[in-house]
N, C-alpha and C positions, 0 to 999 in steps of 0.2 A: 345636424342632419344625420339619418339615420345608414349606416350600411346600407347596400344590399341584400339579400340571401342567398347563398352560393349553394341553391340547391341541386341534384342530377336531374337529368331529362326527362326521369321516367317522375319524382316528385315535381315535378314542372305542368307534367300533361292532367294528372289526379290533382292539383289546385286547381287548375283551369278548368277541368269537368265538374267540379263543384261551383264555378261559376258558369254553369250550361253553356262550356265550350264544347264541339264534336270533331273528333278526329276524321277528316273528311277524304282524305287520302293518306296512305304512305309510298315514301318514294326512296328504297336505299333505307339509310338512318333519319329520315327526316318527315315528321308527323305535321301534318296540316292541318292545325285547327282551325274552326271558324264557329261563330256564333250567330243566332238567328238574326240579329240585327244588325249585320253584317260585318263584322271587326273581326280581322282573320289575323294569323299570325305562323310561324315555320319555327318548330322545336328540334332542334337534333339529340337524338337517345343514342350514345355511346354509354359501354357499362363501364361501369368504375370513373367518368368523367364526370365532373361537376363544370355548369354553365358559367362560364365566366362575366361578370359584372358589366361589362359593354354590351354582350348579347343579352343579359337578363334586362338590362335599361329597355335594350330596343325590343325585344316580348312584353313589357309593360307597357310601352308608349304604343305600339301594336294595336292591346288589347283594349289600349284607353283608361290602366287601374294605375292605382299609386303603391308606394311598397306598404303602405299598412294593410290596404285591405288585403294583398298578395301574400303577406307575413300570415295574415289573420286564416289565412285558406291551408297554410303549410300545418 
């Protein structure tokens, strides 16, 4: 089984707007995307912080993607 990808916040929200996510609010450090068919999910952008593997599981399970096509976006 494959890693996950320990990408930062800000490579996190530019995958997911390739997969026509919209950033719907922000609140603080924390961006709320959501998609038109309704699968939404909460990114935190700290700089220099990379998403730690727990939280990057649950923004997958979220979005509803697997890490390849998530790999295949980075």
């Amino acid at each position: 089984m494959a890693r996950l990808p320990r990408p930062t916040g800000k490579q996190v929200i530019a995958a997911l707007r390739q997969l026509d996510f919209v950033v719907v609010r922000v609140k603080g450090s924390h961006h709320f995307l959501q998609h038109a068919d309704g699968r939404a999910t909460v990114v935190p952008v700290h700089r220099g912080e990379i998403i730690g593997p727990g939280l990057m599981a649950a923004i997958l399970r979220d979005c509803d993607l697997d890490r390849e096509q998530f790999q295949a976006m980075l």
